[in-house]
OpenMM code with the backbone's topology and positions (N, CA, C; nanometers):
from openmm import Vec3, app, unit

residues = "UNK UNK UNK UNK UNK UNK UNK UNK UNK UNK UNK UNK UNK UNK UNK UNK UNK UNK UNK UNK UNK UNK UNK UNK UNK UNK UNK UNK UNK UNK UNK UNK UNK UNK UNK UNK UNK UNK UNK UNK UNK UNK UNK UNK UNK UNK UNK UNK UNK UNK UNK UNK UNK UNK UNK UNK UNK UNK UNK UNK UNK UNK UNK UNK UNK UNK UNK UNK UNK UNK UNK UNK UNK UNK".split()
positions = [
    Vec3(13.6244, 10.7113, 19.0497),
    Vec3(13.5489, 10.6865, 19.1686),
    Vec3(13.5360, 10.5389, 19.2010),
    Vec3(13.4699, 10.4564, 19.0959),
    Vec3(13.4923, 10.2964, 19.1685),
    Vec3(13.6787, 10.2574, 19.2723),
    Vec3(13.6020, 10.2332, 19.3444),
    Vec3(13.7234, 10.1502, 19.4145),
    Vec3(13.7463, 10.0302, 19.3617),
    Vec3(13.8476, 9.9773, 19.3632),
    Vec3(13.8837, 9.8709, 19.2776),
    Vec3(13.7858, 9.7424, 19.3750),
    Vec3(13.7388, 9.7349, 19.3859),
    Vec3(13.6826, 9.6047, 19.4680),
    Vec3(13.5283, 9.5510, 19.3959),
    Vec3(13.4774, 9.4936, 19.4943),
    Vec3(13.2997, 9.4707, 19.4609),
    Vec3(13.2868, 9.5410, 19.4417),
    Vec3(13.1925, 9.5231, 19.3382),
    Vec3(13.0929, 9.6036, 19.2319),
    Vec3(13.0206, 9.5207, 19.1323),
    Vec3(12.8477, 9.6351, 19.1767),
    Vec3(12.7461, 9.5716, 19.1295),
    Vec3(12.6934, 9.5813, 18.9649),
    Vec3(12.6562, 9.4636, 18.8979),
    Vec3(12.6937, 9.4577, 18.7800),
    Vec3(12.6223, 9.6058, 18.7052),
    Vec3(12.5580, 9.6777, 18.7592),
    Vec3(12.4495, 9.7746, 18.6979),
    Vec3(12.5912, 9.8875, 18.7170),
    Vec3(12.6702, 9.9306, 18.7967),
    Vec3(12.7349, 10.0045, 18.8477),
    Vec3(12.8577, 9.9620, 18.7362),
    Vec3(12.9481, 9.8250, 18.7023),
    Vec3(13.0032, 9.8307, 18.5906),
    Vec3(12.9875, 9.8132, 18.5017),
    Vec3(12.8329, 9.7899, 18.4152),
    Vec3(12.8159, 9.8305, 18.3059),
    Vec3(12.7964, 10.0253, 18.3102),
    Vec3(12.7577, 10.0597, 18.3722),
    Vec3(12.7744, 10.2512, 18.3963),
    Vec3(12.9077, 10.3057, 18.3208),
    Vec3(13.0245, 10.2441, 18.4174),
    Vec3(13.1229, 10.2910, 18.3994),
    Vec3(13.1708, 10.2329, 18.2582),
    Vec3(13.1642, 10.0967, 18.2232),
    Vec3(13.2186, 10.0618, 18.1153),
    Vec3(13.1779, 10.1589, 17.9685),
    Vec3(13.0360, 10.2118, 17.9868),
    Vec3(13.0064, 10.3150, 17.9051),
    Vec3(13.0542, 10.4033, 17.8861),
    Vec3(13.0911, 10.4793, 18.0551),
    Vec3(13.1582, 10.6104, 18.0424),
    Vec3(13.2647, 10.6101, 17.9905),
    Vec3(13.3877, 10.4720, 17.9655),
    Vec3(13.5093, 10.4494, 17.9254),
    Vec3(13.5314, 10.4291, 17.7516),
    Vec3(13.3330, 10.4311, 17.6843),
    Vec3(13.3546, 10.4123, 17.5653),
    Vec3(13.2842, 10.3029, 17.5127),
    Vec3(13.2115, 10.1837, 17.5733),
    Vec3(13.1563, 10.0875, 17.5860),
    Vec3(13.0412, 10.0971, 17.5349),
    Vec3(13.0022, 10.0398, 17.4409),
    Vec3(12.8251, 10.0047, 17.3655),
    Vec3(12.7681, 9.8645, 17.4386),
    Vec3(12.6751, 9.9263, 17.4805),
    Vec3(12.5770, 9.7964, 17.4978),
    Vec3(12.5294, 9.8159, 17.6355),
    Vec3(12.4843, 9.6775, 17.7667),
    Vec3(12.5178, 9.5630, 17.6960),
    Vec3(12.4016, 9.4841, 17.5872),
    Vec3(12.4458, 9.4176, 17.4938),
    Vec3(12.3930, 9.3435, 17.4001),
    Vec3(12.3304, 9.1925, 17.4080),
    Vec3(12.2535, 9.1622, 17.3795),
    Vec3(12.2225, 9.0098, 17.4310),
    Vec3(12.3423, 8.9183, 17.3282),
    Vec3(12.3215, 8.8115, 17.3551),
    Vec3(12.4127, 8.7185, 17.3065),
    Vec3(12.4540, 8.5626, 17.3307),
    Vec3(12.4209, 8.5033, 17.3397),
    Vec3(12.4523, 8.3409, 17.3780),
    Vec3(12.3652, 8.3205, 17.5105),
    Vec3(12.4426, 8.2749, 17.6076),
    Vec3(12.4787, 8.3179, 17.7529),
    Vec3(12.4423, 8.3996, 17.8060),
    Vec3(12.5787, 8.5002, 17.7676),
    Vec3(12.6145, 8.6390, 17.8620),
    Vec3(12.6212, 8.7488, 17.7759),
    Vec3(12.5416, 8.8632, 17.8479),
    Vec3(12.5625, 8.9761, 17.7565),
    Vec3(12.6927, 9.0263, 17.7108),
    Vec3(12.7135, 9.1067, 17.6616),
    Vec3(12.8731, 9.1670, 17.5917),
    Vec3(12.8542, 9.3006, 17.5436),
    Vec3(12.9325, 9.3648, 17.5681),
    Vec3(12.9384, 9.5310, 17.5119),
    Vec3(13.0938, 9.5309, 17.3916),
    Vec3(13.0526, 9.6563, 17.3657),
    Vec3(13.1519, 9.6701, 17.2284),
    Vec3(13.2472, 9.7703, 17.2100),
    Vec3(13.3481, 9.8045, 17.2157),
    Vec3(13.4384, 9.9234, 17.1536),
    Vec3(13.5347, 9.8773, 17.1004),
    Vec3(13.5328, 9.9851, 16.9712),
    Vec3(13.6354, 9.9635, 16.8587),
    Vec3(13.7116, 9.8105, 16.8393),
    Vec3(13.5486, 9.7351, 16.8263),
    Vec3(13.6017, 9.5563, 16.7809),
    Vec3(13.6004, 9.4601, 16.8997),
    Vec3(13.6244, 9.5376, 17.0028),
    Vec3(13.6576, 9.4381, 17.1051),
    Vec3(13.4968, 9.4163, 17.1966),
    Vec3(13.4914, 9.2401, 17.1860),
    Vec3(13.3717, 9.2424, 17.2627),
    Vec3(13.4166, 9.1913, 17.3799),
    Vec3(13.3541, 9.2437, 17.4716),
    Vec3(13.3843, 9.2340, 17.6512),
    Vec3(13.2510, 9.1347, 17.6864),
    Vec3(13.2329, 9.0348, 17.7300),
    Vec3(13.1209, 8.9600, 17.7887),
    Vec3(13.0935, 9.0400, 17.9603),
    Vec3(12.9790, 9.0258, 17.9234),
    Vec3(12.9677, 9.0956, 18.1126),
    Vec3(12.9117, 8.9427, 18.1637),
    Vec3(12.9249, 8.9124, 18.3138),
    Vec3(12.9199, 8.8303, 18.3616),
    Vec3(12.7159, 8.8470, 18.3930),
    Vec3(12.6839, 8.7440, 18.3876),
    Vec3(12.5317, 8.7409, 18.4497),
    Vec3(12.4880, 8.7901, 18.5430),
    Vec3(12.3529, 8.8495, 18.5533),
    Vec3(12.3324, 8.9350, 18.6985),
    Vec3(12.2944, 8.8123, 18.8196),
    Vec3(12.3461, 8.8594, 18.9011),
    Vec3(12.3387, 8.7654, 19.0549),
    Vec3(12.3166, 8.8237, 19.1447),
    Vec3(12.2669, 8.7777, 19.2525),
    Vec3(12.2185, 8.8326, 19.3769),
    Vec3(12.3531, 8.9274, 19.4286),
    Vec3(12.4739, 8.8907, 19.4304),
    Vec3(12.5792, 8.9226, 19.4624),
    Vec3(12.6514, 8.9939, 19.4024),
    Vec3(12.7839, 9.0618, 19.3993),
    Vec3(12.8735, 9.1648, 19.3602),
    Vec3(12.9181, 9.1089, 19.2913),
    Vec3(12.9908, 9.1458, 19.1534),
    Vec3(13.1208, 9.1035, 19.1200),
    Vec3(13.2585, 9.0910, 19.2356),
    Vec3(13.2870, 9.0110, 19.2202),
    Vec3(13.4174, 9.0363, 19.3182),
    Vec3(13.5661, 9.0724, 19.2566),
    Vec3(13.6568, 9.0949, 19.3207),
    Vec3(13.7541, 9.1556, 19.3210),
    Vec3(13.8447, 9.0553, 19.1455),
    Vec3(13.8314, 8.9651, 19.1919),
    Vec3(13.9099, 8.8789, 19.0734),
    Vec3(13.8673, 8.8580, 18.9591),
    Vec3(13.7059, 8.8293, 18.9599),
    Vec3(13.6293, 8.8569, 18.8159),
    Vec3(13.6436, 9.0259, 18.7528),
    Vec3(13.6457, 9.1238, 18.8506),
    Vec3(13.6863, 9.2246, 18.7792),
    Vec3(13.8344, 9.2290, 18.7351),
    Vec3(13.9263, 9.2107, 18.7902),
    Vec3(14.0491, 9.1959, 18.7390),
    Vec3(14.0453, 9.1293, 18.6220),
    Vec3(14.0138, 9.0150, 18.5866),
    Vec3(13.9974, 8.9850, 18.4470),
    Vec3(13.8902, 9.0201, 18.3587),
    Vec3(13.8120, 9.1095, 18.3952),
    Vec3(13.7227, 9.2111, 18.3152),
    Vec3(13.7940, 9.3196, 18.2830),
    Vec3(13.8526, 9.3977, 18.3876),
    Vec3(13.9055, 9.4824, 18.2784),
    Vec3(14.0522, 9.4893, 18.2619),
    Vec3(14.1722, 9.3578, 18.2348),
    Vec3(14.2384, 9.3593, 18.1863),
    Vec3(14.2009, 9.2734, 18.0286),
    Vec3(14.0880, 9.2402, 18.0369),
    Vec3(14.0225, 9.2063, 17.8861),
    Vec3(13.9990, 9.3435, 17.8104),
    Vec3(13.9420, 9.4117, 17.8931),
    Vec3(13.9026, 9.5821, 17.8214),
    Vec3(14.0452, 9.6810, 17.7624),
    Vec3(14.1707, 9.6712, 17.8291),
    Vec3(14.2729, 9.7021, 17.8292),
    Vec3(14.2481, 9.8520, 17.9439),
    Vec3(14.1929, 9.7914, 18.0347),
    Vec3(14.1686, 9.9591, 18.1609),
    Vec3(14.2551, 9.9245, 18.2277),
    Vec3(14.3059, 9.9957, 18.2788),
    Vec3(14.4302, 10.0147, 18.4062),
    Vec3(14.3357, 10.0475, 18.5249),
    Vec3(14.3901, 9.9867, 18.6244),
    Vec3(14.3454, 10.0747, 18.7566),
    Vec3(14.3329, 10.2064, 18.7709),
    Vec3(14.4467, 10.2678, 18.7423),
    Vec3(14.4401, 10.3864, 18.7773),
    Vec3(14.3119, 10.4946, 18.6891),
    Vec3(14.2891, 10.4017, 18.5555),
    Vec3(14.2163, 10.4771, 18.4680),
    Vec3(14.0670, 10.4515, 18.5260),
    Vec3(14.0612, 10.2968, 18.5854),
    Vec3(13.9499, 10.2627, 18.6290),
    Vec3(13.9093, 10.3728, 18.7897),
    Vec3(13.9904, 10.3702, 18.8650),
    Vec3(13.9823, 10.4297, 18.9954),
    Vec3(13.9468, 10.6009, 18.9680),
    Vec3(13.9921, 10.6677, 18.8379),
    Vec3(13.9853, 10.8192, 18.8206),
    Vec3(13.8192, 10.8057, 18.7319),
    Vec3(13.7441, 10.7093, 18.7075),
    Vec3(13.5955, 10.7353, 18.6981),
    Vec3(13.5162, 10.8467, 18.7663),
    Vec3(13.4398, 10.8403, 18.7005),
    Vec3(13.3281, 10.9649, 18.7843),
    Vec3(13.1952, 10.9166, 18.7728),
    Vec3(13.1317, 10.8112, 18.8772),
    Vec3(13.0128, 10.7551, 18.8606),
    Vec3(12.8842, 10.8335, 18.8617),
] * unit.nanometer
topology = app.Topology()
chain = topology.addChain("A")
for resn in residues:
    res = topology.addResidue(resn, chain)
    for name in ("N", "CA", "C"):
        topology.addAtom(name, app.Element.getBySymbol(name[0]), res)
């Protein structure tokens, strides 16, 4: 269901769960979630969306594909 575009950080931490994702966790900075070793930093909450390019390098850090990302069920 997410469309690949903006999206609000409450909406991809949701999905990052549904994909397998623990957290998010406090940590330094920026929070971070967890699966099997790999920690993902989530970006800080802001008045504004994630945009299109910070997600692109969010979840080619996660190893999600579009297509896996786009077949969600929010």
């Amino acid at each position: 269901m997410p469309d690949f575009g903006n999206i609000s950080r409450k909406d991809l931490i949701k999905a990052l769960q549904l994909l397998g994702f623990e957290g998010p966790f406090s940590g330094g900075k920026h929070q971070f979630m967890l699966k099997s070793g790999l920690r993902l930093t989530i970006p800080n909450p802001h008045q504004s969306d994630i945009g299109i390019d910070l997600l692109n390098k969010i979840l080619k850090q996660a190893d999600i594909s579009k297509i896996e990302w786009r077949n969600l069920k929010l």
